[in-house]
C-alpha positions as CSV (number, residue, x, y, z in Angstrom):
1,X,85.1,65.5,89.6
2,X,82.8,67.1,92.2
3,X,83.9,69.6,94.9
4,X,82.6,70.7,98.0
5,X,82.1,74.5,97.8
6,X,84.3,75.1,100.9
7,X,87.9,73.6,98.5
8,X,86.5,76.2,96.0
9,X,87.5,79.8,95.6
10,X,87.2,82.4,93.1
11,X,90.7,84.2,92.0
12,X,90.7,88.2,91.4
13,X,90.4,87.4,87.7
14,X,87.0,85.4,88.3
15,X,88.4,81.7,88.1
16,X,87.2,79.5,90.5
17,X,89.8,77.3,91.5
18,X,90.2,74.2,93.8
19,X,92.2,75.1,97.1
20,X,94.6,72.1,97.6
21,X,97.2,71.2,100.3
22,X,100.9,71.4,99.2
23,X,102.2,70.5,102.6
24,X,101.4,70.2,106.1
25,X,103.4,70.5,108.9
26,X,105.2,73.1,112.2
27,X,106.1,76.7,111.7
28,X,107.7,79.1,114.1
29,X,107.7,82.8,113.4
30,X,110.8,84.8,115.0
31,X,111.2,88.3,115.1
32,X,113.9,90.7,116.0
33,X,115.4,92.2,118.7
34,X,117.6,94.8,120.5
35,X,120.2,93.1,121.9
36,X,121.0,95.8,124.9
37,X,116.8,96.7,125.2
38,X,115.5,93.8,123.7
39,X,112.6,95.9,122.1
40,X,112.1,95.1,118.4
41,X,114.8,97.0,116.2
42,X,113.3,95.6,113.1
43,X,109.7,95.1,111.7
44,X,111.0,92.1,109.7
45,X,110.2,88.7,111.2
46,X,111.4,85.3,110.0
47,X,108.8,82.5,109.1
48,X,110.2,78.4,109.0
49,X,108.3,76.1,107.6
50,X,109.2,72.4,108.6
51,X,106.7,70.0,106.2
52,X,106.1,66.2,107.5
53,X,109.2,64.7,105.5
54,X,111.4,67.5,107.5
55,X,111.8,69.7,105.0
56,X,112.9,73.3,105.9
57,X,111.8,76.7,104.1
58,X,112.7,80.1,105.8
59,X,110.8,83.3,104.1
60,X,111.1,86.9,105.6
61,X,108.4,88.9,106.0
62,X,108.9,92.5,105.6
63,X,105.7,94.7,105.8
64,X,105.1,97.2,103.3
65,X,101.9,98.4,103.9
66,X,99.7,99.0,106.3
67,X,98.1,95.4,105.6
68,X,100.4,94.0,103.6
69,X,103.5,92.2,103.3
70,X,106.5,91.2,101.4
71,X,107.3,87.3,101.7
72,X,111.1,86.7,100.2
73,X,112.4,83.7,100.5
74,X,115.6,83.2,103.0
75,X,118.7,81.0,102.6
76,X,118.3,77.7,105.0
77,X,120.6,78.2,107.7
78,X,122.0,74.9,108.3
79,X,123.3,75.1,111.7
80,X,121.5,74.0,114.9
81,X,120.2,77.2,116.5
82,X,118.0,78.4,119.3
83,X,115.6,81.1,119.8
84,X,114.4,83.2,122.8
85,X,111.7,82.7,124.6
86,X,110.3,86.3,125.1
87,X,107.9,84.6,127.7
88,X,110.0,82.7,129.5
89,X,112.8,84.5,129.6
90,X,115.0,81.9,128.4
91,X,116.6,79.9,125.5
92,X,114.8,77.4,123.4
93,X,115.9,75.0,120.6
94,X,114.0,76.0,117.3
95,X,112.5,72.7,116.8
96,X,110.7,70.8,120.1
């Protein structure tokens, strides 16, 4: 099968390999905050992956270094729950 060379990619042990799509779909990143200052009192942020079909995955990321990070996969919270809107000064669902 022929490949374009823009699905190709070369790992670190010199294998070139196809880049395919697992899923597609939202994400929202959340972070952390103070709840008297509401400055960040973590570095950790939450990333939620929703895929076409609805499916939810939750992963923290927890940097490490100064260019790297730790991904660790969270447990699914299965209540409804909201975030705030930094911005807007306000409470948002998760999901719009």
């Amino acid at each position: 099968m022929e490949f374009s060379e823009e699905v190709l990619t070369k790992s670190k042990k010199g294998k070139i390999e196809v880049r395919a799509l697992d899923s597609r779909g939202e994400y929202i990143v959340t972070k952390y905050l103070d709840l008297k200052t509401l400055k960040l009192s973590d570095k950790k942020k939450k990333l939620t992956l929703k895929s076409e079909d609805g499916k939810i995955e939750e992963y923290f990321i927890i940097p490490i270094q100064q260019k790297r990070s730790l991904l660790i996969t969270g447990d699914k919270e299965e209540k409804e729950r909201k975030v705030w809107n930094d911005k807007t000064k306000k409470e948002e669902e998760l999901w719009k």
